[in-house]
C-alpha positions as a printed Julia matrix, in Angstrom:
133×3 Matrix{Float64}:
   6.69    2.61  -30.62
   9.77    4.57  -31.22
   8.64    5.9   -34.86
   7.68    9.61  -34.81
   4.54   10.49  -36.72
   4.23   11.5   -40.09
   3.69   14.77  -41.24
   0.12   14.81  -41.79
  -1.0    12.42  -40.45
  -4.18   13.21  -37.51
  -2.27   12.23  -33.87
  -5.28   10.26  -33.05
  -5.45    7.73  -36.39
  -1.55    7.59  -36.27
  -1.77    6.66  -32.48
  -5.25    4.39  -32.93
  -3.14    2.33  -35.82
   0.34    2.29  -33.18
  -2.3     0.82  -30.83
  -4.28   -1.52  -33.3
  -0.77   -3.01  -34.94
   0.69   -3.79  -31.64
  -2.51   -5.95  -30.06
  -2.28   -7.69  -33.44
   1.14   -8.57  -32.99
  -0.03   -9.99  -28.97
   2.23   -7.53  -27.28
  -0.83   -6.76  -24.79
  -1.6   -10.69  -24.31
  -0.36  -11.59  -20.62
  -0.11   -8.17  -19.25
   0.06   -8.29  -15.63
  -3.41   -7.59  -13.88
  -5.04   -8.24  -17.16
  -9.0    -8.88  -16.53
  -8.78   -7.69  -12.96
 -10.65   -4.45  -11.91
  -8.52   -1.67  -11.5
  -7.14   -1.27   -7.6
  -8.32    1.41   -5.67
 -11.16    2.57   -8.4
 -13.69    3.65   -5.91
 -11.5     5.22   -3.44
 -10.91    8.88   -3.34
  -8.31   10.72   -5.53
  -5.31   11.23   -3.8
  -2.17   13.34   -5.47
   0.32   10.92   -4.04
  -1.36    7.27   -4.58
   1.8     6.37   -6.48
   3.58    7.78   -3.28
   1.44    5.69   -0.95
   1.89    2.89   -3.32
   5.85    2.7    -3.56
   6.12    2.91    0.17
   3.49   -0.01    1.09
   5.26   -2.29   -1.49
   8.63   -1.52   -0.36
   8.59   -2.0     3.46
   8.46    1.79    4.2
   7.24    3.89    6.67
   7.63    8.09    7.91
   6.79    9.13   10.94
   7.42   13.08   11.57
  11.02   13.03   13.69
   9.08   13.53   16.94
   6.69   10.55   16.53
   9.12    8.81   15.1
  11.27    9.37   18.34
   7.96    8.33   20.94
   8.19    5.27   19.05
  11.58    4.42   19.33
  11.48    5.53   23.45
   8.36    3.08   23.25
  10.37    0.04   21.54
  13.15    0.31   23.75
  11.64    0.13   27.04
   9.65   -3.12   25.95
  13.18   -4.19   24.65
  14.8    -3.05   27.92
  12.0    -5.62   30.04
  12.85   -8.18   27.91
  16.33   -7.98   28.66
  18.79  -10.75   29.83
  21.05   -8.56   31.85
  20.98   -5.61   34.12
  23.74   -3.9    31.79
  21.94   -4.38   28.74
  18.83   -2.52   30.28
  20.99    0.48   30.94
  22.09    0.37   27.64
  19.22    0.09   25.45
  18.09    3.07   28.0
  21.31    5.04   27.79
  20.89    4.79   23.74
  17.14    6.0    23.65
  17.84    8.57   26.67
  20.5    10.25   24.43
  18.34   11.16   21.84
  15.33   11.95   23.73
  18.21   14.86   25.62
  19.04   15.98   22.37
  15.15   16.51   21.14
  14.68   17.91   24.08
  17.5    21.01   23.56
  16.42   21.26   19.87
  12.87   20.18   19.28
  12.13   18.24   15.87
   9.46   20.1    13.9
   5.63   18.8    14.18
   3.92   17.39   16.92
   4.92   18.14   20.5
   7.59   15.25   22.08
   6.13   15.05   24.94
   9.29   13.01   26.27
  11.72   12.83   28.71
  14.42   10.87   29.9
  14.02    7.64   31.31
  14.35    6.31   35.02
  16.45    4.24   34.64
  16.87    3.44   38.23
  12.89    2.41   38.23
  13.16    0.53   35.12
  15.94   -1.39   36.35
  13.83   -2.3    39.63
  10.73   -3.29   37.36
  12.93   -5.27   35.53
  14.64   -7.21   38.39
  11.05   -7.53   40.05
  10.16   -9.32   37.11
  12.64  -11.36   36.51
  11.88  -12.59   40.22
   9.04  -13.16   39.59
């Protein structure tokens, strides 16, 4: 599909016969998705579907940078009970803690944090209490 059109030549009847030759020739036999209904047809329109699209096939997710930060704080405490050692509690914490200081001095734009710095005294004692347990 790489000729131009002639001079002319109507755009729709030179585009119709570009169309026609080429299903002749079978180069739209074996298309992926072929006979299956078109995904997402009755959902609403949405400007960035492709976006959406690209993200959910590739792995991806955004969070705004505060979100994105509760959920990391949230991670690392359940990583911090599930610790083998006392030292690598404190420094999951210490990691998480460092961040949540600096969001704290300069807060990321959208929601509200609504963090602060962990105990890590307490979560040390939950941790040994459970591991007494």
């Amino acid at each position: 599909m790489t000729e131009r059109k002639p001079p002319g030549v109507d755009f729709e009847t030179w585009a119709d016969r570009q169309i026609r030759e080429a299903a002749e020739r079978g180069e739209f036999d074996d298309l992926p998705g072929m006979g299956e209904p078109l995904p997402d047809l009755d959902k609403p329109y949405d400007d960035l579907w492709w976006v959406r699209r690209k993200m959910r096939r590739e792995g991806l997710s955004w969070l705004p940078p505060a979100l994105a930060l509760r959920k990391e704080a949230e991670d690392a405490l359940a990583a911090a009970r599930g610790a083998r050692s006392e030292p690598e509690v404190r420094r999951i914490l210490a990691e998480v803690d460092d961040r949540i200081r600096a969001a704290l001095r300069m807060p990321p734009p959208g929601p509200p944090l609504g963090l602060k710095p962990f105990d890590v005294e307490e979560v040390v004692r939950e941790w040994r209490r459970g591991r007494s347990a």
